[in-house]
N, C-alpha and C positions, 0 to 999 in steps of 0.2 A: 566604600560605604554602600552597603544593598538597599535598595528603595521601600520606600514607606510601606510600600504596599504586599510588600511579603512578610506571610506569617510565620513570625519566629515558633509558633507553637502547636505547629504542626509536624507530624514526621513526614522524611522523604516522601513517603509514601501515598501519603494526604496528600500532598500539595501537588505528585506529579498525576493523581487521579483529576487535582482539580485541574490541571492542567488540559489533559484531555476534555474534559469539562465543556472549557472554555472556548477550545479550537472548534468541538464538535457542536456549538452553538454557532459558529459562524461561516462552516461547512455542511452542507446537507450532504447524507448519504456518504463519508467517508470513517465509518464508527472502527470499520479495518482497519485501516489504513493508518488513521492516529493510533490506534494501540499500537500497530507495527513502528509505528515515530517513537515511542514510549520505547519497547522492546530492543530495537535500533539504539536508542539511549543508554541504557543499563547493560546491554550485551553488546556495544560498538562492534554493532552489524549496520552494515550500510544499505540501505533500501533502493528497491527499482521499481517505478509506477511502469508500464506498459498501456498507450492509452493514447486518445487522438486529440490534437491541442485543443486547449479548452475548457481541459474537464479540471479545473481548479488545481493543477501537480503543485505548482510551483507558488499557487497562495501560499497551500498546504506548507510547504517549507518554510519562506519567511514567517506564517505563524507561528510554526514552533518557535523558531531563533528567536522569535521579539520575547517569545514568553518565559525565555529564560535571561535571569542576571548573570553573565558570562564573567570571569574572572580573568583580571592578567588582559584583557584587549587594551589599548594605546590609547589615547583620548583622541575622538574622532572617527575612530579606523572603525567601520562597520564588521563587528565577528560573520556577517554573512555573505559569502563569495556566490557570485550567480556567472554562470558563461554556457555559450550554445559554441558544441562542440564541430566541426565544417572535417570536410577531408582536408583543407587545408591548413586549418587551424596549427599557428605555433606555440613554440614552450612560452613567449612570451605573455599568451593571453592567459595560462592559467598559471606562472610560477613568476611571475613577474620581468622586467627589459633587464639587460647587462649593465650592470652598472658599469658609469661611465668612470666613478672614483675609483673602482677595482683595477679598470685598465692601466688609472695614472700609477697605481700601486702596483701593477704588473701583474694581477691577480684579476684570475675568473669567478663573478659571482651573479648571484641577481639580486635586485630590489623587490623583496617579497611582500612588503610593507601591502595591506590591502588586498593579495593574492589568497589563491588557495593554499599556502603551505601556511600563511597565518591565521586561518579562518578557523570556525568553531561549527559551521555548520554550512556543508557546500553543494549547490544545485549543480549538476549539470544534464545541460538539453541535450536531445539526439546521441546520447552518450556512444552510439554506436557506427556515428559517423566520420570517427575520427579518425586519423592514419596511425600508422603501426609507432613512427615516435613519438608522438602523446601520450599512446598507451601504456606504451611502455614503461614510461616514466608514472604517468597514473597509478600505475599497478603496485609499485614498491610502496608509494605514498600510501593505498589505500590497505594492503594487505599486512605491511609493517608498521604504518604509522610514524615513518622518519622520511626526511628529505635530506639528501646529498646537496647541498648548496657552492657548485664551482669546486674548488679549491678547499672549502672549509669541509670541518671532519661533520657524518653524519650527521643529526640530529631527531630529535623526538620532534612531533608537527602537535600542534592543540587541536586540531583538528576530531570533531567527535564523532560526527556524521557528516556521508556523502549520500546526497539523493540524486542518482541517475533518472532521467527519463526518456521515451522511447517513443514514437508513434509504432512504432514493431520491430522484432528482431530481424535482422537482415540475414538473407537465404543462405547466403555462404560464406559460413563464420572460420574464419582459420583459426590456429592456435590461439594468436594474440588476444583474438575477442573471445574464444572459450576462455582464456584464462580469466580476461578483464568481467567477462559477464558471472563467472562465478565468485568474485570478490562481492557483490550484491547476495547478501545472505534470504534476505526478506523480498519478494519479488509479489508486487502485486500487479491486477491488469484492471484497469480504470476505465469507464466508461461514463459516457453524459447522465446524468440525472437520469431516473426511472419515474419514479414517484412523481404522479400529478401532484400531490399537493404542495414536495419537495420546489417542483419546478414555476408552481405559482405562489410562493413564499421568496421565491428568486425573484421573479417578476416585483413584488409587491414592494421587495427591497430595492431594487432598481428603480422602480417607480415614485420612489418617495424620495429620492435623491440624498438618502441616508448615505453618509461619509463618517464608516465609524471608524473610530479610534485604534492606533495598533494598539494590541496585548500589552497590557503593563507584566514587566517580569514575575512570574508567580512561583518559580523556585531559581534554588541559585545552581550554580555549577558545582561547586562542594558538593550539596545534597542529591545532587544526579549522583555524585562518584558514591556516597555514603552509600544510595539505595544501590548503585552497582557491589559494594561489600556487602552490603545484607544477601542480594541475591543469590549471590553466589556462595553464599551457606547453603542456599535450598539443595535437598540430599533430591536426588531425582531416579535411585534408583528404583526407588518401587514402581518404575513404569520404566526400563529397561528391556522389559520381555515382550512391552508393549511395542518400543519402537524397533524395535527387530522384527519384530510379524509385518511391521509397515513397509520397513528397506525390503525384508523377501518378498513380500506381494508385490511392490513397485518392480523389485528384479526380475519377478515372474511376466512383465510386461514391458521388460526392457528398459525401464528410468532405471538409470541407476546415479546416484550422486557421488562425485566426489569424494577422496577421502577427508579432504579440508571441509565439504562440507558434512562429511556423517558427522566430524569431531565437533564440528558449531553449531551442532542441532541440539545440543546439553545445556550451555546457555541462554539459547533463546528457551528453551523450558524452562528454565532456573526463571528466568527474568518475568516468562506468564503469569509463573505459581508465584511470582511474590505480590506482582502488583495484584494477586487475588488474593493475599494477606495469608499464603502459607507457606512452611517449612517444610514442607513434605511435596513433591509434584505430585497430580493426580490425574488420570486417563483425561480429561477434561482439559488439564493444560495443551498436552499435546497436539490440538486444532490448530495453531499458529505453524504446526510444521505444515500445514495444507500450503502458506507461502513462503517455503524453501527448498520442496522438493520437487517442483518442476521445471523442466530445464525450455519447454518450449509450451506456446500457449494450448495447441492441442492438448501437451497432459492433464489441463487443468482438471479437467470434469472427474479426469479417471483416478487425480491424485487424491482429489478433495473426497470423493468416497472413501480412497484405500485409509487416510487417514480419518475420516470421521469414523468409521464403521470402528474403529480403536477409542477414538478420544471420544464422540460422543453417537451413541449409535440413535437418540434421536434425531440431532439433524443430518445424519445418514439415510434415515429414513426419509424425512423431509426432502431431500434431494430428489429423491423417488419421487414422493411425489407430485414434485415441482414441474420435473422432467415430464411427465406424463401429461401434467396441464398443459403447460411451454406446446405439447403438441398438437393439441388441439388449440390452442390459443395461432398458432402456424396456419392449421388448415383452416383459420378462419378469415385470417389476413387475407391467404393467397385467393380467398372467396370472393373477399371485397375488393380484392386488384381487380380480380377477372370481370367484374360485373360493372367496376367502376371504368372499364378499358369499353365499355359500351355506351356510356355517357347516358344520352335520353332518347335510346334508342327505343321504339316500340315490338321490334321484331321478337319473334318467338327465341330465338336464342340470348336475348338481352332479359326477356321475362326467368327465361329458364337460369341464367346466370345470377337476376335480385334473389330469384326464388333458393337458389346454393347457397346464396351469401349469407339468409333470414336463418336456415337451417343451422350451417355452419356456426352464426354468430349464436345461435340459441342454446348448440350441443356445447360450445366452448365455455358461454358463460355459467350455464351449469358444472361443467368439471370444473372451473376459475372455483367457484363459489363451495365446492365443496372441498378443493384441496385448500381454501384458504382457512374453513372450518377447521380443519384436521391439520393444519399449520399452527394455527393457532391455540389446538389441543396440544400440539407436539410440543409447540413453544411454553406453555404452562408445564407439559409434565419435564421438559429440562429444568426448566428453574424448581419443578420441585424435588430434583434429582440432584442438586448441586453442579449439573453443567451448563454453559457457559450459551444464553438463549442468542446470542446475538446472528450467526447464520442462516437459525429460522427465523429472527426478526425480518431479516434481509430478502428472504425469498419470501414471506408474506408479505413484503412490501414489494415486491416485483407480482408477485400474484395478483393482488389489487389493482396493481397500476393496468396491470393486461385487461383485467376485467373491466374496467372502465374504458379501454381503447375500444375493447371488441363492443361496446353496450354502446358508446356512440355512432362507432364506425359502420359495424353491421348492422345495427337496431334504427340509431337515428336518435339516440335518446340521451 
């Protein structure tokens, strides 16, 4: 019986919008990252945060799982599997012990009851610290969607999503983990809160010793699969010439992906364009490929261009000129280290060091101030272009947050 509290009279679609809704009211600063949870859902792509502990990964997961009615789970047995992966780590901790009634029956099995091959939605930490037979066996689970159990004949796993996470990829990836890291279709890289006002809304909620409620179920599992059938009507050729200028420009700079991933870059467009309520993909969808096609954190900067300047060429633009503040926003930091490594010294070169810092913070917060005007124009003329303003929200909100460091920091004020 699904709970009270989901609306039968909403479609798929509704209800996984309000879905994100709901998580992104209780996570600051992660508006990506749940749409990728969404996308992950409808196109069972399994997601990678890249990110230093802390920065909420693994809220982010249990809030999805709470917010959905999961079908077919055991009475008791929690659909959400959570494990931190070690070099030493065994098959035990994540497929379950050998059962001990298989031995008396002279047959190899495990007790998966509560594991990962029973779960509906699965965290795991350090994903890249594991040895080579974890992975291994990971690898069939996560890219086929069946677990070999002992003795008994394959099977199909419920399993819908895997969220890996990572403080960073390690230097020297052999096959194992190129293979295992590219089962991770959607790859994002995470970072602590930016936004002052994000970070004292954190505060304000910690301070009030508010203990809220998990997520009551707001769709069910059926209607996740329903919106996966609708999605996957979306025709997405007429952006086909699109994503081919993306793979050669990336080729032209050496990223090159996968073939498993060129073919899995169609769904996750199918699955953009629906949750934006259409049957047709449009250059606009195509920004969600900015996290699948980089294979290490350096491509980011360079992917997220080659792909906007396709999907949406104003927050393309925007990136520009983001980058250009970001570097004066730099040489204003390094002003106020250098002058702050003087303490309250009177000397002429401690004068000469406030006096770089006053300048610095002055030229910075002027170029802050006017990339965040022209951010903010960029971000009006997307939405009024029908592309998708969220990028530029993002970097206007990182623009801001700079302008305010450099105005107390270097200013005083």
């Amino acid at each position: 019986m699904q709970p009270a509290s989901i609306d039968d009279y909403k479609d798929p679609r509704e209800k996984l919008l309000e879905l994100e809704r709901a998580i992104s009211s209780r996570v600051f600063e992660r508006e990506e990252e749940i749409r990728g949870f969404l996308i992950g859902l409808i196109a069972r792509a399994h997601v990678l945060f890249l990110g230093p502990k802390g920065a909420a990964k693994s809220a982010l997961a249990r809030l999805l799982c709470d917010a959905v009615a999961w079908s077919g789970v055991p009475e008791g047995q929690d659909p959400y599997f959570r494990a931190q992966l070690a070099r030493d780590s065994v098959l035990d901790e994540l497929f379950g012990p050998v059962s001990a009634k298989g031995y008396e029956e002279d047959t190899f099995r495990r007790n998966t009851a509560g594991m990962l091959p029973e779960a509906k939605v699965g965290l795991l930490e350090e994903i890249y610290k594991s040895n080579p037979t974890v992975l291994s066996r990971l690898l069939t689970l996560l890219n086929e969607g069946v677990f070999k159990n002992g003795t008994e004949p394959e099977r199909a796993v419920p399993l819908r999503l895997v969220v890996g996470t990572s403080n960073e990829l390690p230097d020297g990836r052999d096959d194992n983990l190129d293979a295992f890291h590219d089962r991770f279709m959607l790859r994002y890289e995470v970072s602590y809160l930016k936004d002052r006002a994000s970070q004292r809304k954190m505060m304000e909620r910690a301070n009030s010793n508010e203990r809220r409620a998990p997520l009551s179920p707001i769709v069910t599992e059926e209607e996740i699969e329903q919106a996966a059938e609708q999605a996957r009507g979306v025709d997405v050729s007429p952006v086909f010439d699109a994503i081919d200028d993306i793979l050669v420009a990336l080729a032209d700079r050496e990223i090159v992906p996968s073939d498993r991933r060129r073919a899995a870059l169609v769904p996750l467009v199918k699955a953009q364009a629906y949750l934006e309520g259409r049957t047709s993909a449009v250059r606009g969808d195509l920004a969600v490929l900015s996290h699948a096609l980089w294979e290490d954190p350096d491509h980011i900067t360079e992917v997220t261009r080659i792909v906007l300047k396709e999907a949406n060429p104003h927050a393309a633009h925007a990136h520009r000129l983001f980058d250009a503040a970001h570097d004066s926003y730099t040489a204003a930091m390094k002003a106020h280290r250098a002058a702050k490594a003087h303490g309250d010294a009177e000397t002429p070169e401690a004068e000469k060091a406030r006096e770089d810092e006053t300048t610095a913070g002055m030229n910075a917060i002027t170029a802050l101030k006017n990339a965040a005007r022209r951010l903010f124009e960029l971000k009006e003329a997307a939405k009024d272009s029908g592309a998708d303003p969220a990028a530029i929200s993002k970097l206007l909100q990182k623009t801001t947050a700079m302008n305010e460091e450099v105005t107390q920091k270097c200013i005083g004020i």
